[in-house]
N, C-alpha and C positions, 0 to 999 in steps of 0.2 A: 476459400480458406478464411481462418477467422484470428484474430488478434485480439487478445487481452490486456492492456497496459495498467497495471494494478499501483499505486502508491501502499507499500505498508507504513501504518500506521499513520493512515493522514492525518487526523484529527491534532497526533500530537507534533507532524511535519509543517502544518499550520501554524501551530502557538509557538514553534522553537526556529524557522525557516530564516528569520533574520537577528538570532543571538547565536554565534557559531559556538563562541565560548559555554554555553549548557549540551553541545551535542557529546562533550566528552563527560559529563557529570550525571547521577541517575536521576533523570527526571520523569516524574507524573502526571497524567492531564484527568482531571476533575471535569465534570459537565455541572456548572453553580446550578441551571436552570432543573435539576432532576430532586425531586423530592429526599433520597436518599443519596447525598452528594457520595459519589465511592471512583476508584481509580477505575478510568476506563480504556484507557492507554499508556505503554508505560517504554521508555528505551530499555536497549541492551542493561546499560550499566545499571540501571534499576531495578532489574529482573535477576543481575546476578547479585546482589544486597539483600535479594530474598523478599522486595515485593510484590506482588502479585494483583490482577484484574481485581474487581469486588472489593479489594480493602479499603476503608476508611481513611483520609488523610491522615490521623491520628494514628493509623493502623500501620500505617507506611514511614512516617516519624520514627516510631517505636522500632522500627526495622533497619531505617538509617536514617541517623542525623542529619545527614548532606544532601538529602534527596530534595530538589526542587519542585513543589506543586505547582502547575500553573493550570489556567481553567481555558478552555476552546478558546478560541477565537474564530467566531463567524466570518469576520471580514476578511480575515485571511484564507479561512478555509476558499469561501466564493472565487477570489480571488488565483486559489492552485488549481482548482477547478477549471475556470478557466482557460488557465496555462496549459492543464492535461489538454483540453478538447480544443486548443489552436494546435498542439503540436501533434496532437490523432489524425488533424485534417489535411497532413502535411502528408497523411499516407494516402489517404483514400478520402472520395465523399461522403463513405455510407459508415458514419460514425456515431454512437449513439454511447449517452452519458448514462450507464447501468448503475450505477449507486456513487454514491461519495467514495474519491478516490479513486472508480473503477470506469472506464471509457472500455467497449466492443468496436471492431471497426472491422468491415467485412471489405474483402480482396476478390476482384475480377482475374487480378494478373497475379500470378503466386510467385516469381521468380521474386530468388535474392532478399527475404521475408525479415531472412535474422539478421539482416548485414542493414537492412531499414530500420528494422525496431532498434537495434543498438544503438545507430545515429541517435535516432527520436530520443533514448533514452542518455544519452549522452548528452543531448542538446538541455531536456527538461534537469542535467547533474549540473548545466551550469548556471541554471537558474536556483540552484539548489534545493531539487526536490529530488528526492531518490524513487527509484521508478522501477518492476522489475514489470517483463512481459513472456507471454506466454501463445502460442502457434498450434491450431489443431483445426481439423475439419469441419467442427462445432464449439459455438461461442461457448457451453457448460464445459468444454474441454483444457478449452483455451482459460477459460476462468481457472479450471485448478492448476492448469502448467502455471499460469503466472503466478499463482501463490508457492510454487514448489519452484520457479525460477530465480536463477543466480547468473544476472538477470534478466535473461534471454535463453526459452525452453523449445523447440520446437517438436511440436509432436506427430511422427507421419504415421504411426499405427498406433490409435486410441485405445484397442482391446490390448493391446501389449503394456500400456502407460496406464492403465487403470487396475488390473488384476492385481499387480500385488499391491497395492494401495491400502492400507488400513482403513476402515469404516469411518474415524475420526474424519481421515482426511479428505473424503467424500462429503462429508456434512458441513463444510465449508463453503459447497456450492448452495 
């Protein structure tokens, strides 16, 4: 069995992880370092103000006065990172760092799966990073449950949890 432990929206769980007071306000996260600076991450409250991925900080202003821009933060991203892949290793050895924000970690002994990953994810809430995870027979499996978890998905029959799945949500793997 395999486990997904996903952070959504790391990049912008990075830059806001220790201002509690922006996680109720709509914020943006900019990458300075990209030739055409555009929102590449954005919270709840900023998405329901009507900004969206791709737009221009300009673009996002014009949308809401109150929206917060703030740009990455490398140190901190490294930093959750981190934190992800100490509290992966708390389940298993065979833990492997599949992209930013996203740890895989493969299981010998399948008992009691979801009742582990919620500690883990519990643990990594008091650190304050929000965490969802995802349970299947295959790590691509296990990658979409955790995106589709709230925040603990376990999947025991994958032809059943994939078929009605829209095409979109496939293209996330």
């Amino acid at each position: 069995m395999f486990a997904t432990i996903y952070l959504p929206n790391f990049y912008l769980q990075a830059a806001i992880r220790h201002h509690p007071k922006l996680r109720a306000q709509p914020v943006a996260l900019i990458d300075a370092s990209q030739k055409k600076v555009a929102i590449i991450e954005l919270n709840d409250a900023a998405e329901k103000a009507g900004i969206t991925k791709g737009m221009t900080p300009s673009q996002a202003l014009a949308r809401c006065l109150h929206v917060v821009i703030r740009t990455r933060e490398r140190a901190q991203e490294n930093v959750i990172g981190e934190i992800l892949l100490q509290h992966a290793f708390m389940l298993s050895p065979f833990v492997e760092a599949t992209a930013s924000g996203v740890c895989t970690v493969q299981f010998t002994d399948s008992r009691d799966l979801t009742a582990k990953l919620s500690r883990v994810i519990a643990k990594l809430e008091k650190c304050e990073i929000r965490a969802q995870a995802g349970i299947a027979s295959s790590p691509d499996t296990s990658y979409l449950a955790a995106h589709l978890a709230r925040p603990v998905l376990q999947i025991d029959q994958a032809k059943e949890f994939l078929a009605p799945l829209p095409i979109e949500t496939l293209a996330i793997a």
